[in-house]
Every structure is written in structure tokens, then in C-alpha cells.
C-alpha positions in Angstrom: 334.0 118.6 28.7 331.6 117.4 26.3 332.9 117.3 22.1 329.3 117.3 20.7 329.1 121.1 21.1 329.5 122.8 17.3 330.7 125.8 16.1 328.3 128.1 14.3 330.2 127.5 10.8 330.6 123.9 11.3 326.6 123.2 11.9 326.2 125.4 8.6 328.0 123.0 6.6 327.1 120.5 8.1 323.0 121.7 7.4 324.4 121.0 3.5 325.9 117.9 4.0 324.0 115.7 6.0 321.9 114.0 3.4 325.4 112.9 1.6 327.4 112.0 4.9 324.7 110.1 6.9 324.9 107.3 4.3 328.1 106.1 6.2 328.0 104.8 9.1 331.6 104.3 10.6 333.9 106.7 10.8 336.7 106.8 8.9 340.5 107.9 9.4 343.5 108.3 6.7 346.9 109.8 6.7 350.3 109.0 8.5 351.2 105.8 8.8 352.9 107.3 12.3 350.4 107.9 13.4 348.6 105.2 12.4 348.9 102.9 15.4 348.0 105.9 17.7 344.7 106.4 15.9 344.2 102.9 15.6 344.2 102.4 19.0 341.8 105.0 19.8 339.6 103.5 17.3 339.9 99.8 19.3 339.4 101.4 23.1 336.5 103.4 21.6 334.7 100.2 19.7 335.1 98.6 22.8 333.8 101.1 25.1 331.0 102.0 22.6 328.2 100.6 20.6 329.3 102.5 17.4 331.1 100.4 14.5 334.7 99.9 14.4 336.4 103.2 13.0 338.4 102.4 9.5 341.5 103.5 9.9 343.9 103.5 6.7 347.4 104.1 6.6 347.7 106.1 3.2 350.5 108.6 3.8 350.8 112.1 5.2 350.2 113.2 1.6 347.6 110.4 0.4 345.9 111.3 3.5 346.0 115.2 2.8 344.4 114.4 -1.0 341.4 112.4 0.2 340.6 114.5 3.0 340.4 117.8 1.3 338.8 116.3 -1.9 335.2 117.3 -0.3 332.5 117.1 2.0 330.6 113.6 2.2 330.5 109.9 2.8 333.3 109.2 -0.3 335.7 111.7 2.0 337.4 111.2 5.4 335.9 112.5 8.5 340.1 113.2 9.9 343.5 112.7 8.6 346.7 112.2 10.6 350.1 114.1 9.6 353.6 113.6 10.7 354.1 116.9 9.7 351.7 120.0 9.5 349.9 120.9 6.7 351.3 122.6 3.7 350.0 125.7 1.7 349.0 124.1 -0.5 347.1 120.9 0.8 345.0 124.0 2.4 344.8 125.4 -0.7 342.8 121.8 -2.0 340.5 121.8 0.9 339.7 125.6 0.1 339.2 123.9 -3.7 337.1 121.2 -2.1 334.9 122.6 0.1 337.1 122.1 3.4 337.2 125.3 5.0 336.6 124.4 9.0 338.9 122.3 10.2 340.3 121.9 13.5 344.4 121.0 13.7 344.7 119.1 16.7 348.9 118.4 17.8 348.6 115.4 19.7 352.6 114.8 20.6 355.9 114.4 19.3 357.9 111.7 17.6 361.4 110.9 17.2 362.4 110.4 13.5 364.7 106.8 14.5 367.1 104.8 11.9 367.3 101.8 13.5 369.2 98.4 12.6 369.1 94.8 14.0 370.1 94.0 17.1 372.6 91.0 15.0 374.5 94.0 14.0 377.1 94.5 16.7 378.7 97.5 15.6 377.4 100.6 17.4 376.2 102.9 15.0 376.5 106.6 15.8 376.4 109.1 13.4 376.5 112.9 12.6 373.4 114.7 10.6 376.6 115.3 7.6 377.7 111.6 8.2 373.7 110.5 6.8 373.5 113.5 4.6 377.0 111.8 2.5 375.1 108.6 2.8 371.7 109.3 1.1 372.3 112.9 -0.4 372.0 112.2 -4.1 374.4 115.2 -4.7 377.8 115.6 -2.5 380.7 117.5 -2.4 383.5 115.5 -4.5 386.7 117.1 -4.9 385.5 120.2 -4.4 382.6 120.0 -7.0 378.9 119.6 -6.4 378.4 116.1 -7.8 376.3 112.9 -8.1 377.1 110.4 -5.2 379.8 108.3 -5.3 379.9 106.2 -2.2 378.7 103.0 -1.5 379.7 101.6 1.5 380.1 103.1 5.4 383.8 103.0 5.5 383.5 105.6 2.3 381.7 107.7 4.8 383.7 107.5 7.9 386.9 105.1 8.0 385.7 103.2 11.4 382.5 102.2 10.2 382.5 98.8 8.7 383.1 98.1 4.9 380.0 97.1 4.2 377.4 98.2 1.8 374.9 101.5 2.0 371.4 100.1 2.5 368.7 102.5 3.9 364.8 101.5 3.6 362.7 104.7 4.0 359.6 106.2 3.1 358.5 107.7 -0.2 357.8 111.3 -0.9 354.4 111.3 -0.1 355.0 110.5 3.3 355.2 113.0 6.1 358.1 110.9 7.3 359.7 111.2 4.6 359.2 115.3 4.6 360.4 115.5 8.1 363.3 113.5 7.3 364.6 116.2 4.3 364.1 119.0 6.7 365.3 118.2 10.4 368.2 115.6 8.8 369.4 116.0 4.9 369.1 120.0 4.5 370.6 120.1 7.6 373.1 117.6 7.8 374.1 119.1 3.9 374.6 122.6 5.8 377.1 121.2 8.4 379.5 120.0 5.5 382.4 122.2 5.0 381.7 122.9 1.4 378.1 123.8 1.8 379.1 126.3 5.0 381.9 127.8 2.9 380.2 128.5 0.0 376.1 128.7 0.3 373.4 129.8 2.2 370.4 128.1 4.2 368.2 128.9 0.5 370.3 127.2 -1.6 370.8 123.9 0.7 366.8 123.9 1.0 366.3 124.0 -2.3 369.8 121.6 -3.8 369.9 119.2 -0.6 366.5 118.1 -0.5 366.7 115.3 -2.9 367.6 111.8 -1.6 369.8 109.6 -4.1 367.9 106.9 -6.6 370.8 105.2 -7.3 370.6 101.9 -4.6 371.7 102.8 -1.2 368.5 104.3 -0.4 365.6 102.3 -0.8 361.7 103.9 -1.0 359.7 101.2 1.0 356.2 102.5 0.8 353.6 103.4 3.3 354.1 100.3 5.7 356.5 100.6 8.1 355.8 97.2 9.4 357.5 96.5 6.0 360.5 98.4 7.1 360.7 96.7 10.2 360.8 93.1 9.1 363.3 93.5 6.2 365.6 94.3 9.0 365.5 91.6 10.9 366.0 89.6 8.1 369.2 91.2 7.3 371.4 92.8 9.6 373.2 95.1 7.8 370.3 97.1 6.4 369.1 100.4 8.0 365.6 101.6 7.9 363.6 105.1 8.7 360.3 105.3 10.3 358.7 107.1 13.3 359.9 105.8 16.9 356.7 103.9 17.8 358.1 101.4 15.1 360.9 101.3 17.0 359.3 101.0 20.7 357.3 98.1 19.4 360.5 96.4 18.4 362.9 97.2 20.8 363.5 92.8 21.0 364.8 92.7 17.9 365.9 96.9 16.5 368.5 99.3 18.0 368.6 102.3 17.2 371.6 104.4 15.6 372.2 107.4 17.9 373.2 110.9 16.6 375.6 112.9 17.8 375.4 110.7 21.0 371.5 111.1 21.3 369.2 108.1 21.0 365.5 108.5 20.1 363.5 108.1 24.0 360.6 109.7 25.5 362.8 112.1 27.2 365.1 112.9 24.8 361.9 113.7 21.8 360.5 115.5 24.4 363.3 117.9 25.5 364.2 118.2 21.8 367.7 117.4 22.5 367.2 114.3 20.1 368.0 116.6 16.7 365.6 115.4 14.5 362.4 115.3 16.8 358.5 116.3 15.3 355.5 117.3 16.2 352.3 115.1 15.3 349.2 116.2 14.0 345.1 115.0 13.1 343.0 117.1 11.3 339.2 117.1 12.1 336.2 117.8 9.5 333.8 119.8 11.5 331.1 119.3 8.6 331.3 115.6 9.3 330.5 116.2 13.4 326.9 115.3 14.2 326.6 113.6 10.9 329.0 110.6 11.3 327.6 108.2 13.9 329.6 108.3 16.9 332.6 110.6 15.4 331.8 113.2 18.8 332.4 110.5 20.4 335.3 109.5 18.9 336.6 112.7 19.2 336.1 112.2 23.0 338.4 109.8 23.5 341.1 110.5 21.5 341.3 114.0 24.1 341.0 111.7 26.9 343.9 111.5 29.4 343.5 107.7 29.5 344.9 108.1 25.6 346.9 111.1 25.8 348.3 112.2 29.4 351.5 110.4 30.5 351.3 107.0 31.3 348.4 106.9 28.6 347.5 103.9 26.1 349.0 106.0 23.6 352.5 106.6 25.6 352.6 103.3 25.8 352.6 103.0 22.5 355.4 105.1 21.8 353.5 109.0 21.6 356.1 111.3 23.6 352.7 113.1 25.7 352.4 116.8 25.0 352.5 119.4 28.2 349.6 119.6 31.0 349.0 122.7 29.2 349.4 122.0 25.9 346.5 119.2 26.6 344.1 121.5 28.0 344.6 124.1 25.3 344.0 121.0 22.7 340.8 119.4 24.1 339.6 123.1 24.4 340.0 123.2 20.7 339.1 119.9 19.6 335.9 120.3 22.0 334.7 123.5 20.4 335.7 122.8 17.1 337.9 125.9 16.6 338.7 126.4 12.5 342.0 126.8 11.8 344.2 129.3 10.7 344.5 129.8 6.6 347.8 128.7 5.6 349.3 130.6 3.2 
């Protein structure tokens, strides 16, 4: 199915915009650095199959991404924004501010969240969602007290993990990684301690075991996972946290630490028995269709099944492929630009 066909609110807009946008003539893509390396190679298959510039693609965060995009309607804004995580209240409340009303949320697949470590580290790593909670938490039960963290090495965690120092290199708040990781591992990891179970409720851990310690053993690396990746294999006994095409890319040289006996793989993202599995998500400016050079087009290949259907570029880059259905129902969207819901 053809993309160039426009909804009746998106050619509206776009009427407005056109003088503004046209001045640009590649298009261009921020957000999660996730997925990043999906969209980035999209944007190579499609500059190679095309006569259209090369699509800038910038890795600027979940969040970064979500302020640029929604900032307005022109060439200074970007025409889609990847998201490791879906968008919040009140980013849509900034593209309502900006001018951003029709939008299309396309889910393209899943992800594993992975902590990996280097393959020199022979130990073999399993923990539980508690086990990592104790680790990064910046407030633990101590004594029987709700209290800053005291531990600072493995053993302090568990006994048969080695005596050797907490170091975990993950992303910063503004990253949807870094969302993700609070919700499907720290709040509830915190809610399978003991004292938590005993004594609160799923509101309070939400809202007092969201905070990751800044103390030393956990270590904000910024946007580039790539970064991540490379400070491990330089030392062995660091862990890092990034999305599992990181991981897939470096399978020569990473390992990943299982939990609860589960290992990030296709099968296991995809089943959701891997516990702290995501969705992933791009968000589409319909003002910027038929404006932007080629961003139909785009469009048209990143719904392809060469890019999204098992056995896909994109699989092979590490995307866990969404349903046969699921994939129809999203290229129907993405082809006829359906707005999304308001998020409130």
C-alpha cells in the first residue's frame, strides 16, 4: 500500500507549513538511542535504493528526542522521533503547546532491557530483579530502616558473588532506557524485598524506589551506548545497561547476565518471559508528509517486510519482529496517517 496518501488534518497543517518546512531537504530523525541503529538502517537501505539525500539520524535520547520534536512545525523541527518507551502526558502535552497535534505512534517491536559484562569475566552472573534493586537502589532496607545504600561490592549483595566492586554504566534520566529500567526492574525488584512487601504498597515503591543511587556504583554514561559497550571490554568487571541490539552486535566480546534464569533472546523478548522486556516506538509528524522530500518514502520502507517481518534487516539487527497482525494493523496506520490518541 502506498504511504503518500494524507489524512484530511494532516494536509491542513501541512497547507500552513509548507513555505517553512520545504527549506529542508533531508529528512531528519531524533530520539532513542535504541532505536537508533534500527532507524539508521532504514535511513542507509532507503539512500541507497532512492535518489533522496541521506536521512539525519541523531541519537539524542528518548526525552531529548521528545523536546525537539514537539517544539513545532518546520524545518528547525524533526519530521519523527524514536522512543524506547511510549510517550508521556506530558511530552503530549508540549506538542499540544507546539503545534503537534497529528501524530501517528507507530510500535515497531520489542526490546530486551540486557546488563551485560565481558566475556573475560568468568563468573556466571544471574541475578534476581531485588538482587539489582540492592545494587543500584539509592535507598535500601538496612536493619530494618529505610536508608541510604551501604553496599559496595557483589558479595554485600549475595555471599557467592565475587568480592569485587559495584560498577554499573547506564543511561541518564532522559533516556527511555533509562525510564524502562526504573519501571520493569528497580520499582519492581524494590517490591520483591521483604521489607517493601511487608510494609508498603505498589504507590509508595513507585514513588520511593525510583531513584537510582549517585553515590559511585552506578555510573550515568550518556546517550551513547557504543560508549557503554567499549568501557566494558576494557574492564571486565564493570556492568553496563543498554537495549539488546547493543548486545547482539557484541555478542564476541559481551555476555549477558541472566535473570531469574532468563537471558535476553529473540524468543524470550518476544514471549515476555524475559522480565524486563519493552515495546519500541517512532513517532511520525503528519504536517511534515508531502513537504519533506522523500519522507513518504521513507515512511515506506521502514513498513516494509524487508525491514520489519522476521528474518528482516532490522531482526538482524537485534528488533524482536512484532506479530503478522500486529504489522498489518501498523502499516495500515502509518499508511494512512492515523492521529493518535490524546494522552492524558
Amino acid at each position: 500500500m502506498s504511504l503518500v496518501k494524507l489524512s484530511v488534518s494532516a494536509l491542513a497543517i501541512t497547507a500552513v507549513c509548507a513555505t517553512a518546512a520545504a527549506a529542508r531537504d533531508e529528512i531528519r530523525r531524533v530520539g532513542s538511542s535504541t532505536v537508533f541503529p534500527y532507524t539508521q538502517a532504514v535511513a542507509e537501505q532507503f539512500a541507497n535504493n532512492t535518489e533522496f539525500p541521506s536521512p539525519i539520524v541523531e541519537s539524542t535520547g528518548t526525552g531529548g528526542g521528545m523536546q525537539i520534536f514537539c517544539g513545532g512545525i518546520g524545518e528547525d523541527y524533526a519530521d519523527i522521533t524514536g522512543a524506547s518507551r511510549r510517550m508521556k502526558a506530558s511530552e503530549y502535552q508540549l506538542c499540544v503547546e507546539g503545534g503537534v497535534t497529528d501524530i501517528t505512534e507507530a510500535r515497531i517491536g520489542s526490546d530486551g532491557l540486557s546488563i551485560a559484562i565481558s566475556r573475560d569475566n568468568d563468573f556466571a552472573w544471574d541475578m534476581s530483579l531485588s538482587e539489582i534493586y540492592l545494587a543500584l537502589g539509592a535507598m535500601v532496607p538496612v536493619d530494618g530502616e529505610w536508608a541510604e545504600n551501604p553496599y559496595t561490592t557483589w558479595n554485600e549483595i549475595n555471599s557467592d558473588f565475587p568480592e569485587t566492586e559495584i560498577e554499573v554504566l547506564g543511561p541518564p534520566p532522559t533516556s527511555g532506557t533509562r525510564d524502562a529500567f526504573v519501571e520493569l526492574a528497580m520499582v519492581v525488584g524494590c517490591m520483591e524485598l521483604d521489607y517493601v512487601a511487608e510494609n508498603h504498597d505498589e504507590e509508595w515503591a513507585e514513588e520511593n524506589c525510583a531513584r537510582m543511587r549517585t553515590d559511585g556504583p552506578f555510573i550515568e554514561a550518556g546517550e551513547n551506548d557504543n560508549l557503554i559497550v567499549q568501557r566494558l571490554q576494557a574492564n571486565s568487571d564493570a556492568m553496563g545497561i543498554f537495549g539488546y541490539s547493543f548486545l547482539f552486535e557484541n555478542q564476541d566480546t559481551l555476555k549477558a547476565v541472566t535473570i531469574e534464569g532468563v537471558g535476553p533472546e529473540s524468543e524470550t523478548i518476544a514471549d515476555g518471559s524475559y522480565p524486563i522486556s519493552r515495546p519500541l516506538f517512532f513517532y511520525i509528524k503528519n504536517a511534515h508528509r508531502g513537504v519533506i522530500p522523500g519522507f513518504n518514502e521513507f515512511l515506506e520502507e521502514y513498513m516494509s517486510e524487508d525491514a520489519l517481518a522476521p528474518g528482516g534487516y532490522l531482526e538482524e539487527r537485534g528488533l524482536v519482529p512484532l506479530s503478522d497482525e500486529a504489522r498489518d494493523e501498523l502499516r495500515e496506520r502509518v499508511a494512512n496517517a492515523v492521529t493518535m490518541d490524546p494522552i492524558e
